[in-house]
C-alpha positions, -999 to +999 in steps of 0.1 A: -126+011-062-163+027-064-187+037-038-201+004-036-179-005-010-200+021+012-218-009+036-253-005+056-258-020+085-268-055+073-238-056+057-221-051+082-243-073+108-228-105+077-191-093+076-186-091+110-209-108+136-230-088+153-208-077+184-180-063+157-204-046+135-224-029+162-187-018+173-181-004+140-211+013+136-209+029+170-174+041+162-170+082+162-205+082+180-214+096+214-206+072+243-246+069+251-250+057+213-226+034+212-238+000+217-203-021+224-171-009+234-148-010+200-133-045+189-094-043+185-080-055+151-053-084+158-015-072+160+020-086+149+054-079+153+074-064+131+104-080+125+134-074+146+122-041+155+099-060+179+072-037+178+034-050+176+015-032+150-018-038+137-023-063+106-043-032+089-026+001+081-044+031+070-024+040+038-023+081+029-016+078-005-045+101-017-042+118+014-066+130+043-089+158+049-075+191+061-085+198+099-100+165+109-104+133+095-125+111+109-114+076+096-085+083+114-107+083+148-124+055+137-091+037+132-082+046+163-110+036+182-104-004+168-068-007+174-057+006+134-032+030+150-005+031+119-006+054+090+015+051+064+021+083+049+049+099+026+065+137+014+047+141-021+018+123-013-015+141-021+010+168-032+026+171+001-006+177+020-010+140+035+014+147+060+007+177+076-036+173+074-028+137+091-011+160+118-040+182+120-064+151+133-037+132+157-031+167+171-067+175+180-072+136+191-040+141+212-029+108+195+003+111+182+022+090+209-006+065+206+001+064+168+026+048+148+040+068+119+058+056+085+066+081+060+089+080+030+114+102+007+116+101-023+154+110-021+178+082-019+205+100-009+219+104+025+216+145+023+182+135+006+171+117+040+184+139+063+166+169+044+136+151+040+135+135+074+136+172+089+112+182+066+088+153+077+089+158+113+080+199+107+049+188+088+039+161+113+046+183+142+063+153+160+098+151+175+103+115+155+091+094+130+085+059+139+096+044+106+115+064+075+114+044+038+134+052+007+102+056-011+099+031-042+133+022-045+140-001-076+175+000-075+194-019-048+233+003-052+216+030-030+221+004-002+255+003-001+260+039-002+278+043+036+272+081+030+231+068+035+243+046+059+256+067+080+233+092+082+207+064+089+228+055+120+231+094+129+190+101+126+183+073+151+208+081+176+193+118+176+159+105+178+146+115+150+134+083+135+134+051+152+132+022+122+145+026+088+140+008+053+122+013+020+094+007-001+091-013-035+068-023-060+087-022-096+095-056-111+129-063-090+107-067-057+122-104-053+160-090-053+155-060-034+144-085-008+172-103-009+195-075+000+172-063+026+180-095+043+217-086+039+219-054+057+210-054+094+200-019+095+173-025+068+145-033+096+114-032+071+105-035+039+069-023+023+063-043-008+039-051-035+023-086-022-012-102-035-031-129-042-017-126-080+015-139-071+012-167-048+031-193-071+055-171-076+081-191-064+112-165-071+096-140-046+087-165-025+120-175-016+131-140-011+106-137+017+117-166+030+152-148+032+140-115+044+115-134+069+147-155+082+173-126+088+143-103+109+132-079+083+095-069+090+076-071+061+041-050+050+025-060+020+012-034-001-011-031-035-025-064-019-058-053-041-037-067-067-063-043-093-059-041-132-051-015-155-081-019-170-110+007-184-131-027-187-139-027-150-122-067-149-123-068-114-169-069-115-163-104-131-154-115-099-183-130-079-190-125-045-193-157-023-198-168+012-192-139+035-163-115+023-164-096-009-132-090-032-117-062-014-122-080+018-114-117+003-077-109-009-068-090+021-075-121+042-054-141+017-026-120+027-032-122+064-032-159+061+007-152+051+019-154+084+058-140+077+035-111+062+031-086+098+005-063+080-012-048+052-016-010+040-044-007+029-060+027+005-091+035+025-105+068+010-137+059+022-161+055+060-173+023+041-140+006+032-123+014+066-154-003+081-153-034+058-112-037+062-118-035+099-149-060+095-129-086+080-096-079+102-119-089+129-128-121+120-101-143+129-111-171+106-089-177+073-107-177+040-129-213+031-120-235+002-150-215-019-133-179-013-103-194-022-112-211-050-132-181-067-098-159-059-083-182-081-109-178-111-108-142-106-066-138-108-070-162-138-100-140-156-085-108-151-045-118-156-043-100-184-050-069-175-028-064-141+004-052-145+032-064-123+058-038-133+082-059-147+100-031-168+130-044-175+112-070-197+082-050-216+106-015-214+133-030-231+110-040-258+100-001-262+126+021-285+117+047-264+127+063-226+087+054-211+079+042-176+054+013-187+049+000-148+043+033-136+023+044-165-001+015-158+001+022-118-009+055-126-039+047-148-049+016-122-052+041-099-074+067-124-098+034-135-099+012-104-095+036-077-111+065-094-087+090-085-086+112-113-061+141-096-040+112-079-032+098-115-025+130-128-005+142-111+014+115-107+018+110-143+032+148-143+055+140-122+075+115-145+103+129-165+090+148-197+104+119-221+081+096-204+051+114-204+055+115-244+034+083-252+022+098-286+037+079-315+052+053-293+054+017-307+043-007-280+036-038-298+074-050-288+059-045-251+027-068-260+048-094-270+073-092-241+051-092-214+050-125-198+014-121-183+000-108-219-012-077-208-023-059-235+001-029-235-004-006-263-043-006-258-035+007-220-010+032-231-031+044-256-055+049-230-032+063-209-024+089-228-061+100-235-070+101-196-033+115-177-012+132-202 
């Protein structure tokens, strides 16, 4: 995502009446400045933890400025009191600089927390939980994830289990579940709705995969047995150094970023949305189009479809047990092309990076690597080699 997401005020004045964007503008501003009193974004409950949250989440993958950040105000101030955070986000900093503006706001029992470990472990959560609640200066954490769990075995574990049981009888955290966005999303969904202490599940979800009728059931199943479900990656972006996503064409009143947002919202077994807002601008235009209550026309709709269909070839849906198994070697091919989505689309060079780092050493050793097996494996024919290639010239 770019700059030009940063909106002026006649932007703003389209996306969200005049009464919402004159709230949004006066946001962060002295009282005497401010021309309406802040607009709340809708809320939904999550599953059978019965809690309302907010239908947009301020996601901290890239992390938040040290001392203050002021999107988190601004947040505040329309009702978007949930941040999703996690331990080795923004190298361990998101945590703790999140703290720093909830503390000065005297927010933190106004705000909802998430965070994740990437342990999956029972003396993995416990350590990390601890670890969590030190860096957010906060006697409990409202929700704790297994972060990006693609392997469902950890589940049964009653070790995990029972520490799970023991953290929420202390206190300590009052929700548990995990976060998932590899190419098992539809199983891992599944299970979730077989474990009643699973109470919410974060999970890749976008306008991409709409007719994918496989996941679709398994929300269905999670939806039924009370799991709360957040939909994340909703930008659905490409893995793409050809910028796919400018072929879209902006119509009616919502742009892309705003447009496929709304076509998750329309989901109603969806509760909410984390959303990467690194940006004044893109909070604002999130907020803008949380606001407006009305679902997406027939002509947003319709030019969502053109755009999934233009740019299919260049999104990556982490199926790795398909295109890896092609690969005669021990690569991360989703994760590789997560990485670089986020270095090309987002343009977060250090995010990517270190990221990338962060896989095991065989991994990061793309050069020599035949990926043609990949190409032909991949059921969306996304061009593999060519982003690997390119992968290795902008993270490695």
């Amino acid at each position: 995502m770019s700059d030009e997401r940063e909106v002026s005020r006649r932007r703003l004045l389209v996306l969200g009446g005049a009464a919402s964007a004159s709230a949004l503008l006066g946001a962060g501003l002295p009282a005497r400045e401010a021309v309406a009193a802040p607009a709340k974004v809708p809320r939904r409950v999550l599953g059978r933890t019965k809690q309302s949250i907010p239908i947009l989440l301020v996601g901290g993958g890239s992390g938040f400025k040290a001392t203050y950040d002021a999107r988190i105000k601004v947040a505040l101030d329309h009702g978007v009191n949930y941040i999703d955070t996690a331990r080795k986000y923004a190298g361990g900093r998101s945590e703790p600089n999140a703290a720093d503006t909830l503390h000065k706001l005297r927010a933190r029992d106004k705000t909802w927390i998430t965070s994740k470990t990437p342990s999956w472990t029972a003396s993995g959560l416990a350590r990390d939980v601890g670890a969590s609640l030190a860096a957010m200066r906060t006697s409990y954490i409202d929700l704790y994830f297994l972060h990006e769990l693609d392997d469902p075995r950890p589940l049964d574990d009653r070790g995990l289990l029972d520490t799970v049981e023991r953290l929420k009888k202390e206190g300590k955290i009052r929700f548990f579940g995990f976060s998932c966005h590899s190419g098992n999303v539809a199983e891992l969904l599944h299970e979730a709705a077989k474990r009643s202490y699973i109470d919410a599940v974060m999970f890749r979800y976008n306008f991409r995969q709409y007719g994918n009728k496989e996941l679709n059931l398994a929300i269905d199943a999670a939806h039924k047995a009370g799991v709360g479900l957040i939909a994340m990656k909703t930008q659905g972006s490409e893995a793409s150094f050809q910028d796919a996503w400018k072929k879209f064409e902006q119509t009616g009143k919502w742009n892309k970023y705003q447009s496929v947002l709304k076509a998750v919202w329309a989901d109603e077994r969806i509760s909410a949305a984390v959303s990467h807002m690194d940006a004044m601008g893109k909070l604002r235009e999130n907020i803008a189009a949380a606001l407006d209550r009305k679902q997406l026309g027939a002509t947003e709709q319709e030019s969502l479809r053109r755009y999934a269909d233009a740019t299919r070839a260049y999104a990556c849906d982490g199926c790795d047990h398909l295109c890896g198994a092609a690969v005669n070697a021990c690569v991360e091919v989703g994760k590789t092309l997560r990485y670089l989505m986020y270095h090309d689309a987002y343009g977060e060079r250090e995010r990517a990076q270190r990221s990338f780092r962060e896989l095991p050493a065989e991994a990061q050793n793309l050069a020599g690597v035949d990926f043609s097996g990949a190409n032909r494996a991949c059921p969306h024919g996304v061009d593999v080699a060519t982003h690997m290639r390119r992968a290795l010239e902008v993270l490695a």
